[in-house]
C-alpha positions in Angstrom: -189.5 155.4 -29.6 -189.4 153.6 -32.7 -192.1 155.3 -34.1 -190.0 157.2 -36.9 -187.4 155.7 -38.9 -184.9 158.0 -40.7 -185.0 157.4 -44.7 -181.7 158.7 -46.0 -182.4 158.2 -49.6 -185.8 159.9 -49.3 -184.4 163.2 -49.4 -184.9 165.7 -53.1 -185.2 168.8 -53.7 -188.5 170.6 -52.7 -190.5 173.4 -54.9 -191.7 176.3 -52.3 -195.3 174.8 -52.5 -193.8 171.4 -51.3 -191.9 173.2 -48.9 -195.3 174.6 -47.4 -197.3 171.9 -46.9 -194.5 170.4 -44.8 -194.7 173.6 -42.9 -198.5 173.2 -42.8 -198.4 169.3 -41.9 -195.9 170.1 -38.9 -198.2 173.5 -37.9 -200.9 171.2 -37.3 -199.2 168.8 -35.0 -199.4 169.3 -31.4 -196.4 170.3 -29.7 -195.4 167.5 -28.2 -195.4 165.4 -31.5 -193.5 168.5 -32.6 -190.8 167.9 -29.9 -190.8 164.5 -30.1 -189.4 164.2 -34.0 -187.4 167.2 -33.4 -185.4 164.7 -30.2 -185.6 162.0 -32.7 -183.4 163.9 -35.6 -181.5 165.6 -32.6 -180.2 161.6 -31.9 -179.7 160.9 -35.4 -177.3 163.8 -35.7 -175.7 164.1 -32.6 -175.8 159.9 -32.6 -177.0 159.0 -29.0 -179.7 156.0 -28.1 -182.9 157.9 -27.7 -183.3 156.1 -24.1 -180.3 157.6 -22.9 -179.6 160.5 -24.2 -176.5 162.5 -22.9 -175.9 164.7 -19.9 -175.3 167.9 -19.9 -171.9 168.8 -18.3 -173.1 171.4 -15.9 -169.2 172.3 -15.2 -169.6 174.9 -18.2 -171.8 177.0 -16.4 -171.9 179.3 -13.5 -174.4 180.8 -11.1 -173.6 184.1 -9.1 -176.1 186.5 -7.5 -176.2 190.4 -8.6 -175.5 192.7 -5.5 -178.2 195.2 -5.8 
């Protein structure tokens, strides 16, 4: 998945109208492009390879059922 490539000095301040055609350019993606570039800046900030990506620690969580 080295589709996207994170450009850390292409970052600036945005005007509101610049600000909405991002909004508009993402709106028109489908949702699984959507997904994909939001696991893709997920790895970038939470640094894991994007072939392995972390497990989650199911230890944190518990299951009980409701008496009715």
């Amino acid at each position: 998945m080295n589709e996207y490539k994170l450009d850390r000095t292409a970052f600036k301040m945005q005007t509101f109208e610049e600000a909405d055609m991002q909004y508009e350019y993402w709106k028109k993606q489908s949702i699984e492009e959507r997904f994909r570039a939001a696991f893709y800046l997920n790895s970038i900030a939470y640094n894991f390879d994007l072939n392995k990506p972390p497990r989650m620690d199911k230890t944190a969580f518990s299951m009980r059922k409701l008496a009715n």
